[in-house]
C-alpha positions as CSV (number, residue, x, y, z in Angstrom):
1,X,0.9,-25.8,67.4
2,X,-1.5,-26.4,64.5
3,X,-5.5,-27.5,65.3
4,X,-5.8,-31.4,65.3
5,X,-7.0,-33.2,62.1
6,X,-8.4,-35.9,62.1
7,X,-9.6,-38.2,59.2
8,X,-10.9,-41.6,60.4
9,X,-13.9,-42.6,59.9
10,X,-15.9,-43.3,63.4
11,X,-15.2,-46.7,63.5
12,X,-11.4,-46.4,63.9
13,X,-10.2,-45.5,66.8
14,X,-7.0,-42.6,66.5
15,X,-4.6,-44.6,68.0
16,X,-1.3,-41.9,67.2
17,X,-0.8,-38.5,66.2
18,X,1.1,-37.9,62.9
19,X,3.4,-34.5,63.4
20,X,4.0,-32.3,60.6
21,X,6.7,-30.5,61.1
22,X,9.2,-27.5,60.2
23,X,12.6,-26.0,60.9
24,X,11.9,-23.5,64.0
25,X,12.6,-20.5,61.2
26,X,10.8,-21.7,58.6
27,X,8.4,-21.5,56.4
28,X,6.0,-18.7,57.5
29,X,2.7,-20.2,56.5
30,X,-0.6,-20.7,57.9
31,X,-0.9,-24.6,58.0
32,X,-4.1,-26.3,57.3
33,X,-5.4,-29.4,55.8
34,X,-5.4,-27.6,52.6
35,X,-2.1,-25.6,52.4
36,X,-0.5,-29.0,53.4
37,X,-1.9,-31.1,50.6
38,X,-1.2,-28.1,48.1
39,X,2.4,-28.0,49.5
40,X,2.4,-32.1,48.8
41,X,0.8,-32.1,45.1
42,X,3.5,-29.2,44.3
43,X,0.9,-26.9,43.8
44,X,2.7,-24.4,46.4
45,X,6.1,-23.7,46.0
46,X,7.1,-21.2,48.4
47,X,5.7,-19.1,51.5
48,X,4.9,-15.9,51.7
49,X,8.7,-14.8,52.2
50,X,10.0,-16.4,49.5
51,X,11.0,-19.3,51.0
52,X,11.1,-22.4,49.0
53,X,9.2,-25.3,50.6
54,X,10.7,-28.2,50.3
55,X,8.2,-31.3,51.4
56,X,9.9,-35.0,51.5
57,X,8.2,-38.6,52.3
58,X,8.8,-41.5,53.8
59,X,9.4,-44.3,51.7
60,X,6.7,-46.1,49.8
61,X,4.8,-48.9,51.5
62,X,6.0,-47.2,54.9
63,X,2.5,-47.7,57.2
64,X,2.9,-43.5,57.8
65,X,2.6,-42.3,54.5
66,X,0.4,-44.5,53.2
67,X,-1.8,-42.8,56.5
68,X,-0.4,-39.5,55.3
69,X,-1.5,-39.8,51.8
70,X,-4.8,-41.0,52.5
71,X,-5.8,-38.5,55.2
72,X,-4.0,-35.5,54.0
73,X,-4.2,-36.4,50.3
74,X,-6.7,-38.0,50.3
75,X,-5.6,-40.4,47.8
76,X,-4.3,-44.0,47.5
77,X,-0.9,-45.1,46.3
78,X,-2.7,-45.6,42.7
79,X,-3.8,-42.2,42.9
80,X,-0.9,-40.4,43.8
81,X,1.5,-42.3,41.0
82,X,-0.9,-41.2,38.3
83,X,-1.3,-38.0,39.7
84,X,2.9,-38.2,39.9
85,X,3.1,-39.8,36.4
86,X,0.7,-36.2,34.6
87,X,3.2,-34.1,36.8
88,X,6.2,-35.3,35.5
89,X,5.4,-34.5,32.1
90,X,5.1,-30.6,33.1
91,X,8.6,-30.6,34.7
92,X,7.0,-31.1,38.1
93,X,8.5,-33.9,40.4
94,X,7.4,-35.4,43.5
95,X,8.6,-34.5,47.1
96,X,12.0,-36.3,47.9
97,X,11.7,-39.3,49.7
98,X,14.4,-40.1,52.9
99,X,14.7,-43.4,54.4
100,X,13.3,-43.1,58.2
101,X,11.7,-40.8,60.7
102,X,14.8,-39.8,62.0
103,X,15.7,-38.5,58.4
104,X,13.3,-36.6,58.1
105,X,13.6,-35.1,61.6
106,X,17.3,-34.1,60.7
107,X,16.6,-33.2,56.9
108,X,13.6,-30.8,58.2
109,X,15.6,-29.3,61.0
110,X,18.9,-27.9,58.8
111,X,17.0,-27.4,55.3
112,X,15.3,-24.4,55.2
113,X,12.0,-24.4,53.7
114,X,11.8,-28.1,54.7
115,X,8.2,-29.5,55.6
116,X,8.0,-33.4,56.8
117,X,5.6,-35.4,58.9
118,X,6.6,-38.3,61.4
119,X,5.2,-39.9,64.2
120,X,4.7,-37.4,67.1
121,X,6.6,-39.4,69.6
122,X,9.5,-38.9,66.8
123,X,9.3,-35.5,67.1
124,X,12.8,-33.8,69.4
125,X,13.7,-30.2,70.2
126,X,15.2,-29.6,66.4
127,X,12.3,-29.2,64.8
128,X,8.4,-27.5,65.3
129,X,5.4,-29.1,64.6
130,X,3.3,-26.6,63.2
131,X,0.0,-29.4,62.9
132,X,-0.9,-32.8,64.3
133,X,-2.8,-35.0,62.4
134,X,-4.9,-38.1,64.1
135,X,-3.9,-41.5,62.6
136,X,-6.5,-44.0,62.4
137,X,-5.8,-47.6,63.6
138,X,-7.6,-50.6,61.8
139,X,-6.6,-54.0,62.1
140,X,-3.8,-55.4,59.7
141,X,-3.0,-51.3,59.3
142,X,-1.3,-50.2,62.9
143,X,-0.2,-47.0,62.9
144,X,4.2,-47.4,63.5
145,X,5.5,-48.4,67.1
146,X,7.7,-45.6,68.7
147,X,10.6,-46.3,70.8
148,X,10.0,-45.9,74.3
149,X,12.9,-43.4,74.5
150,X,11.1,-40.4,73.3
151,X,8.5,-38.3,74.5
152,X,5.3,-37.0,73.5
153,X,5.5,-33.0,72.1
């Protein structure tokens, strides 16, 4: 597994880890806090293979990737749509989006090349989690529930 990230500033207390996560074949990478965001902005396109990389979000206003895009991006939802909206213009588009954790689990485990990030406790047998990133908690932002059903990687 990846080194632990973490973002917050002292005052927030990490209250969740944030799993990013892989196929169990793919993509051959060396994951850090950099390579990540790179992958995100569309800056990297494939590993060292060959492999495309293929990064997808949750859907905007979802309390995870807002986290994800400020602690990974480090940018806020203004940011990232101008960022987004220069892009476009160079034939560039942003990371698909899929509707819930459990999407992205699924997506991420049969596409290769796939890269996604849930909440840990999300996180089954079908994928890898190649980096864990420390999710801040700050009132009126909790980080998302998870159902009591599944375990901790």
């Amino acid at each position: 597994m990846g080194g632990l990230l973490a973002f917050a500033p002292a005052s927030w207390a990490a209250a969740a880890q944030m799993a990013i996560i892989t196929a169990h074949d793919a993509p051959r990478l060396a994951f850090n806090q950099d390579t990540l965001r790179n992958i995100y902005l569309k800056r990297i396109f494939v590993d060292g293979h060959g492999q495309r990389l293929t990064p997808v979000n949750l859907p905007s206003g979802d309390a995870l990737r807002a986290a994800f895009t400020h602690a990974v991006l480090h940018m806020d939802d203004g940011q990232l749509q101008d960022y987004w909206d220069k892009q476009y213009f160079q034939g560039v588009s942003p990371p698909y989006v899929l509707a819930s954790p459990d999407a992205v689990v699924q997506f991420v485990a049969k596409t290769p090349g796939a890269i996604g990030y849930v909440a840990a406790c999300r996180v089954d047998a079908t994928v890898r989690v190649v980096m864990t990133v420390a999710l801040p908690s700050r009132p009126g932002n909790e980080p998302p529930a998870c159902p009591g059903n599944r375990a901790s990687p």
